[in-house]
Structure formats: structure tokens, C-alpha cells
N, C-alpha and C positions, 0 to 999 in steps of 0.2 A: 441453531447452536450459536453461544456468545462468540465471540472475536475469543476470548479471554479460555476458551474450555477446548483446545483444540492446538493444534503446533501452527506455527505464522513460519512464513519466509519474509526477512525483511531484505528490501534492493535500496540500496544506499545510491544516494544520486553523486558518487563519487565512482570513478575508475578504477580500475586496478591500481594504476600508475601513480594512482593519487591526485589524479588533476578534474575537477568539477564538471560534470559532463553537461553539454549544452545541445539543446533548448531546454534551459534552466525549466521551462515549466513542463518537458516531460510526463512525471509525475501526473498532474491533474489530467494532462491528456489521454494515456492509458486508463487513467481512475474514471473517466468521463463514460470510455467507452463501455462501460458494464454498471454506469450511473443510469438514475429516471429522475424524471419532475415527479416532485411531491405535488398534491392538490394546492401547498400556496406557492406554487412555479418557484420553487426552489431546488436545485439541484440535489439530489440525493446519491453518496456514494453506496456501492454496493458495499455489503460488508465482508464480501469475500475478494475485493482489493478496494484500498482508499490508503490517502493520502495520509502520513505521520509525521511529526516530529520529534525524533532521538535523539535523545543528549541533543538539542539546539540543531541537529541536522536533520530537511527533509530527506524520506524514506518514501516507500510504495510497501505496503502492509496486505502480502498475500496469503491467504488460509490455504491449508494445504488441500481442505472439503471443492474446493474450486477445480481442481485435478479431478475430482470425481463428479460433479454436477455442469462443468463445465469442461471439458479434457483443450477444447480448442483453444480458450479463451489462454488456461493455465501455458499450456506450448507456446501459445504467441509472447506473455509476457518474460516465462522462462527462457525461451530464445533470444527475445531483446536484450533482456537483460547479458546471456553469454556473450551473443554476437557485439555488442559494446561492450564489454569488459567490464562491466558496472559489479560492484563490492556487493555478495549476498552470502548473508545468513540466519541459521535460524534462532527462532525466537521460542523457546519452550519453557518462560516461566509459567508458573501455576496460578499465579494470576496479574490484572493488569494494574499498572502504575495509576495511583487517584489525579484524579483530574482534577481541578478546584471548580466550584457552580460556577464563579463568575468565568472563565476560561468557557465553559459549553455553550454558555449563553451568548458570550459573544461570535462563538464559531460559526 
């Protein structure tokens, strides 16, 4: 199932309180642990959480299908996210923001 056809929880790498939560690379670490190597050893996020950018701020972009194919995975990151206080909500347009070619190709 696409990212795009399903409800997302997004965790903003900001606090409650409003102040930038640190280790600023969070994000990629949590995204890492449910990432694989592609066959040309490049890192592959899973698509049931990876790393975003909204409105100009990074984000952790979790599917709510991750709750059901993975129950542990979703618990760990939904606790992290309570237990630091980090801003989350959800995402349930009907579908996704374009992306520009030259934008993928360089990701």
C-alpha cells in the first residue's frame, strides 16, 4: 500500500514547549532501524516510517499499517515520541504533495 492511500502520523522534531529536540539526527536513527541495503548498498527507508520534510521542517512519517504488521516497532516509536514530548499529528490528506523529478533524483 502507497505512503499516500492510507492515514500517516507525522512526529515533528520539535517539542512540546517549542524548543528543537536534540540529537538533531533522531529522525534518520529511528528511520534507520526499520531501513535495509538496496542491492547498490544504499540505504533504504522502510515506507512504513522514513524521514520527511514539512513546510521546510524535518518530520518521522509513520503509517498507521505499521501498528498492524509491526505492533513493536509502532509502540517504540509512539513512546518516544510521548516520553520526549515531541509534537505529533496526523496526516490524512487524500493524496501526496508533488515532488519535483529533479528533487528524487537528487535524494
Amino acid at each position: 500500500m502507497a505512503m499516500g492511500d492510507e492515514e500517516v502520523v507525522v512526529i515533528r522534531g520539535v517539542r512540546e514547549d517549542g524548543n528543537k529536540f536534540r540529537p538533531s539526527d533522531w529522525i534518520e536513527r529511528i528511520s534507520a532501524t526499520l531501513a535495509s541495503f538496496g542491492r547498490d548498498q544504499r540505504l533504504n527507508y522502510a515506507r512504513a516510517a522514513q524521514p520527511c520534510v514539512v513546510k521546510g521542517e524535518r518530520c518521522l512519517v509513520v503509517e498507521r499499517g505499521l501498528k498492524e504488521s509491526n505492533p513493536a516497532a509502532y509502540e517504540f516509536i509512539m513512546g518516544f515520541a510521548r516520553d520526549n514530548q515531541l509534537c505529533v499529528f496526523e496526516d490524512r490528506r487524500s493524496r501526496q504533495l508533488e515532488v519535483s523529478e529533479d528533487r528524487r533524483r537528487s535524494a
